[in-house]
N, C-alpha and C positions, 0 to 999 in steps of 0.2 A: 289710634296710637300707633306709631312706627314700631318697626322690628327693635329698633336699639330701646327704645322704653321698656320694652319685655326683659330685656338684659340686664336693667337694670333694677336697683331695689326698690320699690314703691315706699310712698307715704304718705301722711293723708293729704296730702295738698293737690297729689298726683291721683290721687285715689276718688275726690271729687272729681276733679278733672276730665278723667278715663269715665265717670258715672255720669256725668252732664253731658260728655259727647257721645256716651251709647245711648244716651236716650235722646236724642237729638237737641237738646237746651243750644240754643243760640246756632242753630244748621252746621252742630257740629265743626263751627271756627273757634280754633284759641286764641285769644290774643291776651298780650299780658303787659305791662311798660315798666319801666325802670326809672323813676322819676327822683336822681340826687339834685340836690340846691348846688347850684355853679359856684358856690364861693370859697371853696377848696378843692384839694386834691381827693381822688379815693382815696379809701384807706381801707383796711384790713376787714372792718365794719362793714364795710358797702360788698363785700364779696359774696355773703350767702344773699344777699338779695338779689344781687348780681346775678349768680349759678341758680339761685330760684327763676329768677324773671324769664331769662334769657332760656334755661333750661328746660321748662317747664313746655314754653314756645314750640322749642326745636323736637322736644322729643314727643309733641302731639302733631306735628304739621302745622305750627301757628306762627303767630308772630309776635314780636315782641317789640316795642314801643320806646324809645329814649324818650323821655319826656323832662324838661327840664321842672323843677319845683322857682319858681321866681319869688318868693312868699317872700325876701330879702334882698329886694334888689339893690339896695346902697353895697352891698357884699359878696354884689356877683363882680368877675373882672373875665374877661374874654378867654383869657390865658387857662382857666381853671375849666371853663368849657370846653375849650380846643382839645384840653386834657382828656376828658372825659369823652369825647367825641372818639380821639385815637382808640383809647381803649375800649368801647364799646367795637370799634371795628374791627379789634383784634380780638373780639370773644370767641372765636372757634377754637382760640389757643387754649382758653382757658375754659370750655365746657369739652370740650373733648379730647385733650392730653390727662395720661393719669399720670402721677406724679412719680418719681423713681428717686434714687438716690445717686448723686455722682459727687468727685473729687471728695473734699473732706468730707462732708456725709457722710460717705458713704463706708469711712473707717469708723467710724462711731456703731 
């Protein structure tokens, strides 16, 4: 587990985790995927799996996985992949900024 795992507050997801790579279960690699159906946008829904998959990854030393679900393919369209592509590569924004408050927020 990295320094920033320590930082932060465990659960049991992480907690297997951290127990299957002290004990050597799989030579100690994490790896983990992210697997949404192309036939939409994210949405709000897809975000803790998101912050799971991708987090769980980074704060072991591991990797984490886009894998497409195709289970619907009359209902995948290119556009909705691209999408999901961009944001998967902009995940550093969103596993490691912590959120603050600004402009109207931030009167509230």
């Amino acid at each position: 587990m990295s320094e920033n795992a320590t930082d932060r507050p465990s659960d049991f997801i992480r907690e297997i985790v951290a127990r299957d790579a002290a004990a050597g279960k799989w030579d100690g690699r994490v790896r983990t995927r992210f697997p949404p159906e192309p036939n939409g946008y994210l949405h709000i829904g897809h975000a803790k799996a998101f912050s799971i998959d991708f987090g769980v990854a980074e704060a072991f030393g591991g990797t984490c996985n886009l894998r497409f679900d195709d289970t619907n393919p009359m209902k995948e369209e290119a556009a909705f992949a691209e999408a999901i592509q961009r944001t998967s590569r902009a995940r550093r924004t969103w596993t490691t900024s912590r959120p603050r408050k600004s402009g109207a927020c931030a009167a509230r």
